[in-house]
VEXDREN-2710 file (C-alpha; in Angstrom, 1 decimal):
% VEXDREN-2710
k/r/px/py/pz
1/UNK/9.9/14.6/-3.3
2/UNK/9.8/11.0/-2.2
3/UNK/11.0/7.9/-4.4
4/UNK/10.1/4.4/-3.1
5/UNK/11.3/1.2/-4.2
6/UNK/9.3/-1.6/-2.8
7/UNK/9.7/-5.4/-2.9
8/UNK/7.9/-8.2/-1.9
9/UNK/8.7/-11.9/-1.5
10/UNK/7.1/-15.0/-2.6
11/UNK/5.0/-17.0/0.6
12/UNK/7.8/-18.0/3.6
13/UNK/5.8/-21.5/3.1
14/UNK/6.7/-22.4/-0.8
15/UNK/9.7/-24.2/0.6
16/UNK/13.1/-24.5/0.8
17/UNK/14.7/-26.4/-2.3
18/UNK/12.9/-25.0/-5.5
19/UNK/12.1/-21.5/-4.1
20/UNK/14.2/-20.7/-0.9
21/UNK/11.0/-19.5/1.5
22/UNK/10.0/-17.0/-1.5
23/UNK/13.0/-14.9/-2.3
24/UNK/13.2/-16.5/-5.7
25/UNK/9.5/-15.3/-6.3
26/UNK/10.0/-11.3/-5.9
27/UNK/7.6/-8.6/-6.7
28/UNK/8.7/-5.0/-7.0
29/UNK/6.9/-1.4/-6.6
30/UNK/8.5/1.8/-8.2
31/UNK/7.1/5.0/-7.0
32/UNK/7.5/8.9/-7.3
33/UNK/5.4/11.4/-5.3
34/UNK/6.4/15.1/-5.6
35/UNK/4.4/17.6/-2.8
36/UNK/3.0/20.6/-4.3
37/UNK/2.5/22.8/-1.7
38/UNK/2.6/22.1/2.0
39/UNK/-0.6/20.5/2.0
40/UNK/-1.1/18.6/-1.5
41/UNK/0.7/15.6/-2.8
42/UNK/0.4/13.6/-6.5
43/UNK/2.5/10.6/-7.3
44/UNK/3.0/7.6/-9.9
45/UNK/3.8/4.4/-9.3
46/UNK/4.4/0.8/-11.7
47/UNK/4.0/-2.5/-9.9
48/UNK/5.1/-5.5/-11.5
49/UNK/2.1/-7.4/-10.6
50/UNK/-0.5/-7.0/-13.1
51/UNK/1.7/-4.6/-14.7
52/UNK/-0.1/-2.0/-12.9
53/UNK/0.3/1.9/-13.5
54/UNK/-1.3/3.5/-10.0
55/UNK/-1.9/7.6/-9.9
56/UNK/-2.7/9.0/-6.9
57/UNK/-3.3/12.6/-4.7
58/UNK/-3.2/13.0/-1.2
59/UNK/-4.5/16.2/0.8
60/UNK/-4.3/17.4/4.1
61/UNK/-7.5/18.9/5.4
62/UNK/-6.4/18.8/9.2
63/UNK/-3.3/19.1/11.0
64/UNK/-3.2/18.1/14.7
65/UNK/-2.1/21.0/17.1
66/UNK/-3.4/22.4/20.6
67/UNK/-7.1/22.9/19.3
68/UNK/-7.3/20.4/17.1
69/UNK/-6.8/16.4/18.1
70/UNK/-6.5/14.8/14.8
71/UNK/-4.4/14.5/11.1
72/UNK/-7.0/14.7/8.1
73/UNK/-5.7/13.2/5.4
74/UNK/-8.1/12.5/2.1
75/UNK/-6.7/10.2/0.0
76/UNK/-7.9/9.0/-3.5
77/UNK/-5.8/7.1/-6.7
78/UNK/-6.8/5.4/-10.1
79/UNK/-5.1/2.1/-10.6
80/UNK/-5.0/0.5/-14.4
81/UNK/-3.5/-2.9/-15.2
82/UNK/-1.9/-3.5/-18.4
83/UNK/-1.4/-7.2/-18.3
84/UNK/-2.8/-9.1/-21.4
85/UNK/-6.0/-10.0/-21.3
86/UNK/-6.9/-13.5/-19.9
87/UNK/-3.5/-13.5/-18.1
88/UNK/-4.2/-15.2/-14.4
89/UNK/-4.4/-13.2/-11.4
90/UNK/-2.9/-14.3/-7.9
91/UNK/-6.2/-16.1/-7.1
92/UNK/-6.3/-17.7/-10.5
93/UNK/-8.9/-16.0/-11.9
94/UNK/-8.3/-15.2/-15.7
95/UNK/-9.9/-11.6/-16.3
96/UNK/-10.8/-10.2/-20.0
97/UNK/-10.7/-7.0/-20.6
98/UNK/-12.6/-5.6/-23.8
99/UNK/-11.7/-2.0/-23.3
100/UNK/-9.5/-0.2/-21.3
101/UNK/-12.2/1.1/-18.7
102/UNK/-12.2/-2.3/-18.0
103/UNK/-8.9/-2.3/-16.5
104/UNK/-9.2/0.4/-14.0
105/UNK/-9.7/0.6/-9.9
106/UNK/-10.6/3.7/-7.8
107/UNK/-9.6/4.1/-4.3
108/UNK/-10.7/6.7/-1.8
109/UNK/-9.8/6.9/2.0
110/UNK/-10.0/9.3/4.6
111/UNK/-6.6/9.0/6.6
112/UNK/-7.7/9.9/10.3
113/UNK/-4.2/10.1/12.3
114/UNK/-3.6/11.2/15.7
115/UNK/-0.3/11.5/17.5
116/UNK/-1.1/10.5/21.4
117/UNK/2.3/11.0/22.7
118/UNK/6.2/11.0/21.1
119/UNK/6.3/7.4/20.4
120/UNK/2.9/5.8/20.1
121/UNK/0.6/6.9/17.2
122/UNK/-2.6/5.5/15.5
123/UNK/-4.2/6.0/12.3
124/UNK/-8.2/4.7/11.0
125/UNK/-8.6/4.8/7.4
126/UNK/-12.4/4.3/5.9
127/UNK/-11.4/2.6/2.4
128/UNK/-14.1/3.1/-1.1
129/UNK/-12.9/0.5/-4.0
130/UNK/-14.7/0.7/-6.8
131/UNK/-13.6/-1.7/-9.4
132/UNK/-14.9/-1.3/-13.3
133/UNK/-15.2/-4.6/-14.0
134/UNK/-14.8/-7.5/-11.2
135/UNK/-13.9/-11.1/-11.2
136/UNK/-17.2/-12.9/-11.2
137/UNK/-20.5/-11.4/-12.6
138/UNK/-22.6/-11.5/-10.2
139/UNK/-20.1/-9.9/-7.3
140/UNK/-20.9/-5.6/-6.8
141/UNK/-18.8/-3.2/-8.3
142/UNK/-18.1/-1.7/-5.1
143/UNK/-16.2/-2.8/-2.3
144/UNK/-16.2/-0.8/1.5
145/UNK/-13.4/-1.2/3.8
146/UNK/-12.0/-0.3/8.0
147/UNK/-8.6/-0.3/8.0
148/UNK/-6.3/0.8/11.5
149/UNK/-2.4/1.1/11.8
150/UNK/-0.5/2.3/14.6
151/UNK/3.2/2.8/15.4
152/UNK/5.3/2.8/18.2
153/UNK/8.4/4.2/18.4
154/UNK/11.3/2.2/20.3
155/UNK/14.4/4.4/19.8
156/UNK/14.6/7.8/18.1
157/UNK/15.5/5.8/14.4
158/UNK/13.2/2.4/15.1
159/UNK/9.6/1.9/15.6
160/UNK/7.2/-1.0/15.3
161/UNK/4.3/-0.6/13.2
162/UNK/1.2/-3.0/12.0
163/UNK/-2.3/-2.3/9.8
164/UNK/-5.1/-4.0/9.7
165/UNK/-8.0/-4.2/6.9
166/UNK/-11.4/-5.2/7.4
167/UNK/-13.4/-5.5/4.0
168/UNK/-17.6/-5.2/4.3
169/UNK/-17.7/-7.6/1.1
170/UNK/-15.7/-9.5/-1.4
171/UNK/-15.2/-9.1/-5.4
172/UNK/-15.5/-12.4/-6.0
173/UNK/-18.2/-15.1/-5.5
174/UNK/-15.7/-18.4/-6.7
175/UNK/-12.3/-16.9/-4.6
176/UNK/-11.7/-16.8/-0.9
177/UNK/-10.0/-13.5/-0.2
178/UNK/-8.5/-12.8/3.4
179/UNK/-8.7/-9.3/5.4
180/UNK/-5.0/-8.3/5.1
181/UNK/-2.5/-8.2/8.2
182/UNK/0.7/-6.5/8.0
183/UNK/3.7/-6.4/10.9
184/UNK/6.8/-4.7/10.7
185/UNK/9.8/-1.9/11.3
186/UNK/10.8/1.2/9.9
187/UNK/14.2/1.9/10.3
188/UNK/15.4/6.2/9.8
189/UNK/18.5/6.8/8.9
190/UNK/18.6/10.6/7.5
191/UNK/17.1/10.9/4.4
192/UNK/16.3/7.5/3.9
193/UNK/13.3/5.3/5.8
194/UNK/13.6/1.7/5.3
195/UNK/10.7/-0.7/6.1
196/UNK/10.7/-4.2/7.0
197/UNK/7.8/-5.9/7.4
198/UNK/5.6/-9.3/7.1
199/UNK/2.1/-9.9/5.4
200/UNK/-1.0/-11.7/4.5
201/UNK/-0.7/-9.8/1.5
202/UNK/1.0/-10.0/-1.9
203/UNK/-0.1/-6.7/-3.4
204/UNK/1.5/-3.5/-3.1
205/UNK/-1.4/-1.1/-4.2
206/UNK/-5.0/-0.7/-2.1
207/UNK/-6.6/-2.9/-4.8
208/UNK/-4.4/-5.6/-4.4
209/UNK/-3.9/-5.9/-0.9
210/UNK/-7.1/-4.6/0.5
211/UNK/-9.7/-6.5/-1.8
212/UNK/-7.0/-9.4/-3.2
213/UNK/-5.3/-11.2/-0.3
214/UNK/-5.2/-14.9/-0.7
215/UNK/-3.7/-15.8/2.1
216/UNK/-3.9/-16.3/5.8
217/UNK/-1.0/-16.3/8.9
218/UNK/-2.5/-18.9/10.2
219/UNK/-1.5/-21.0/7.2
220/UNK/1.8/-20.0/6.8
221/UNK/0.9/-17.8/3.8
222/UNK/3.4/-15.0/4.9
223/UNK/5.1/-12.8/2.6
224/UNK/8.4/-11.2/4.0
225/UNK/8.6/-7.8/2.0
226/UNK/10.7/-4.2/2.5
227/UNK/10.1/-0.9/1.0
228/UNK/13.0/2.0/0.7
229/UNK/11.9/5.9/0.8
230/UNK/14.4/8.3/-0.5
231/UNK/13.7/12.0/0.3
232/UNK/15.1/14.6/-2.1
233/UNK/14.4/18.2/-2.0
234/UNK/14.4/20.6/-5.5
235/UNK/14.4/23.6/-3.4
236/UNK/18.1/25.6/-4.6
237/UNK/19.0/27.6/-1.4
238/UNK/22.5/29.4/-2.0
239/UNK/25.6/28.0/-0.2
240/UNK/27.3/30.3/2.5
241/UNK/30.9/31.3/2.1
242/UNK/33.3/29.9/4.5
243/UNK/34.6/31.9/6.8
END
């Protein structure tokens, strides 16, 4: 069982005096995912942004080993938001929602990892959004998109990582969305994995960042953001004596 606590900062460009380079602008992720065998994962998760409620399964297909040379990972979540209607999104846009259906985003990857050596590792994942109702009418429904991440290891606890997105198309025909760039470090320290990292993006869910990022490096729209993973295991194995 994994809990994750994730936060994200306002842009590193909104300035100093009246919001200290985005730390008075924070965003935070909760999220639980229990594995229910080896192979198959669910979780929950609440974002603050958009007061959105994401559910989501992951399962292995492939494992890498001697004969085979790649992780398969499918990977697929239904995200609803439960703002009130007409409330502004990030890019501005007020959304109404007339039903609940309304308010829901699917996501489906396929998570294609392979491990090349002990420090250096790299990971394509294929991205389906398919979003009930989008921002402007006359934008598809459906929203394709390449994403790649990799992560090199510099010690045995720190390694650097980064992911890309390329989207095929856009969800809205008035707002100028960005393909999403994120840097960082993860930091291990037993059971806990801490991640530091810088974005393009605001969003902490696939929606949000992959089909919803407003802003660019090159303009200095950078959000500084870290996520916490706690692992906790249920299993109750009996205590030995001492001798």
């Amino acid at each position: 069982m994994n809990f994750w606590i994730s936060h994200r900062f306002g842009a590193l460009n909104s300035g100093f005096i009246n919001n200290f380079f985005g730390l008075d602008e924070a965003r935070i992720r909760l999220g639980l995912e229990y594995g229910i065998t080896d192979q198959f994962t669910i979780g929950i998760g609440r974002s603050s942004q958009e007061k959105v409620y994401d559910f989501y399964g992951k399962y292995k297909v492939l494992r890498q080993s001697n004969k085979m040379p790649v992780t398969l990972t499918l990977y697929g979540s239904n995200a609803i938001s439960t703002v009130v209607s007409r409330t502004p999104l990030e890019s501005g846009t007020v959304m109404r929602y007339y039903t609940n259906l309304d308010r829901m985003t699917y996501t489906g990857q396929a998570l294609l990892a392979r491990k090349f050596s002990e420090r250096f590792s790299l990971q394509l994942m294929p991205t389906f959004l398919h979003f009930n109702k989008t921002e402007t009418a006359d934008t598809p429904n459906d929203l394709f998109a390449m994403g790649v991440g990799g992560r090199m290891k510099l010690t045995k606890r720190l390694s650097i990582t980064g992911e890309y997105y390329h989207r095929t198309g856009t969800i809205s025909s008035t707002t100028d969305y960005h393909n999403s760039l994120a840097l960082g470090f993860d930091v291990e320290t037993g059971g806990h994995v801490f991640q530091l990292h810088f974005t393009n993006s605001r969003g902490m869910i696939e929606r949000q960042f992959v089909a919803q990022t407003t802003k660019q490096w090159r303009d200095g729209g950078i959000f500084y953001g870290f996520n916490i993973s706690r692992s906790f295991s249920l299993d109750k194995k009996p205590k030995e004596l001492a001798k």
